[in-house]
C-alpha positions, 0 to 999 in steps of 0.5 A: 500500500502507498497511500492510506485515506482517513476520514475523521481528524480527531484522536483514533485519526490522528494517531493512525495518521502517525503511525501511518507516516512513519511507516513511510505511507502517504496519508490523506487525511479529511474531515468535515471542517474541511481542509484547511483545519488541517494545516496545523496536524498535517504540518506535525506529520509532514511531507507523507501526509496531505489534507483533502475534501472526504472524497480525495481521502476516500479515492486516495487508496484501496484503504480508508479509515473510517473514524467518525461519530455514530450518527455521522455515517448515514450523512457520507454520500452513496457509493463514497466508499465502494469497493474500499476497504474500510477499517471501520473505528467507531463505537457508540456513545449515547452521550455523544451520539444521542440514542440510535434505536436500533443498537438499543434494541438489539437489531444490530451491533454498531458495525452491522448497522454501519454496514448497511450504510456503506453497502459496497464498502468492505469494512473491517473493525479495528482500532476501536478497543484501545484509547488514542493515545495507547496506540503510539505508546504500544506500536512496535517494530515487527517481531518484538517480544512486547509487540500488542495485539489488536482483534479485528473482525470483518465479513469480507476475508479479502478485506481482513487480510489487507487491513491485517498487513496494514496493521502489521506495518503500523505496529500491532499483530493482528486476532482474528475476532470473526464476523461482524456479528462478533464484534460486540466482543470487543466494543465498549464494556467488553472485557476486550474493550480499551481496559486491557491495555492499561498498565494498572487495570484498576485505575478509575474510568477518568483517569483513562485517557492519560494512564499509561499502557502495557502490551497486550500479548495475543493470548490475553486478547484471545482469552478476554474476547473468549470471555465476554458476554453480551453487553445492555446497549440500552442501558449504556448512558456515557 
């Protein structure tokens, strides 16, 4: 792969766009503000990254990370990314997101309802369990004995094997986590979800987004997904 479209410039974005221009991968990064709010992030990154409108960043590459709110995914126009393989990064927060219907009910998990909003793409879900600023802090040289897994899950075997090569060179091994229809296992409230990767597992939920990381080994990731049962969607309030 050469290029790598993202569509969403916040935390997950940024942090793959990082990891993404120091594996030498050009990156075109959009989001909905439009390209110049980008000047100062793609300043940061540097020559291997441009910003560009969400179409440029969804045409860049046979790949696109997909890092948008819950609610933002039925506004991409039809047909954006057909034929793409997406790596499809987002969770669903009622606090940020409002309620959707039919997660509450229990219709569908949030990538298979994204799924019928991207009916052509081929998405795959990956970077969703682990905080923003986890992922430079456990992205390692292939082959090193403290390399992290991520699980990854997708409908589409073609599509698994690309976003595992990419991941691959991001940084992270890869667990094959199955279908879609198995991704609840590691969205939020899962044992597979972002708590796994804390160096102090007990350290409270608003300490989070500054706790340092430990790796993750692909056993550990393979028992917490094995050992997780289905989450109250609706009862979900942050």
């Amino acid at each position: 792969m050469s290029t790598l479209g993202i569509i969403g410039s916040g935390n997950i974005g940024a942090a793959v766009a990082r990891l993404a221009v120091a594996a030498d991968i050009d990156v075109v990064i959009a989001n909905s503000r439009g390209p110049e709010s980008l000047t100062d992030l793609v300043d940061e990154l540097g020559p291997h990254a441009r910003a560009g409108t969400v179409e440029e960043a969804a045409h860049a590459g046979e790949v696109v990370v997909l890092s948008i709110p819950a609610t933002a995914y039925s506004t991409l126009p039809d047909g954006l990314l057909g034929g793409r393989t997406v790596l499809d990064t987002g969770n669903y927060y009622p606090s940020r997101d409002g309620r959707i219907p039919e997660l509450d009910s229990g219709q569908y998990n949030q990538t298979q309802l994204n799924q019928t909003h991207l009916p052509d793409a081929a998405l795959v879900k990956a970077f969703n369990n682990i905080l923003a600023h986890h992922i430079p802090q456990l992205a390692r040289l292939s082959g090193a004995p403290d390399r992290s897994t991520l699980p990854i899950a997708s409908d589409d075997p073609d599509a698994l094997a690309v976003a595992a090569d990419l991941i691959d060179r991001l940084g992270f091994d890869i667990l094959d986590a199955g279908s879609v229809s198995e991704t609840w296992r590691f969205e939020p409230e899962s044992a597979a979800y972002t708590q796994i990767y804390l160096a102090d597992p007990t350290v409270p939920l608003k300490t989070y987004t500054s706790a340092p990381a430990a790796p993750v080994s692909k056993d550990t990731l393979r028992a917490a997904l094995a050992s997780a049962t289905p989450v109250d969607v609706a009862g979900r309030t942050y």
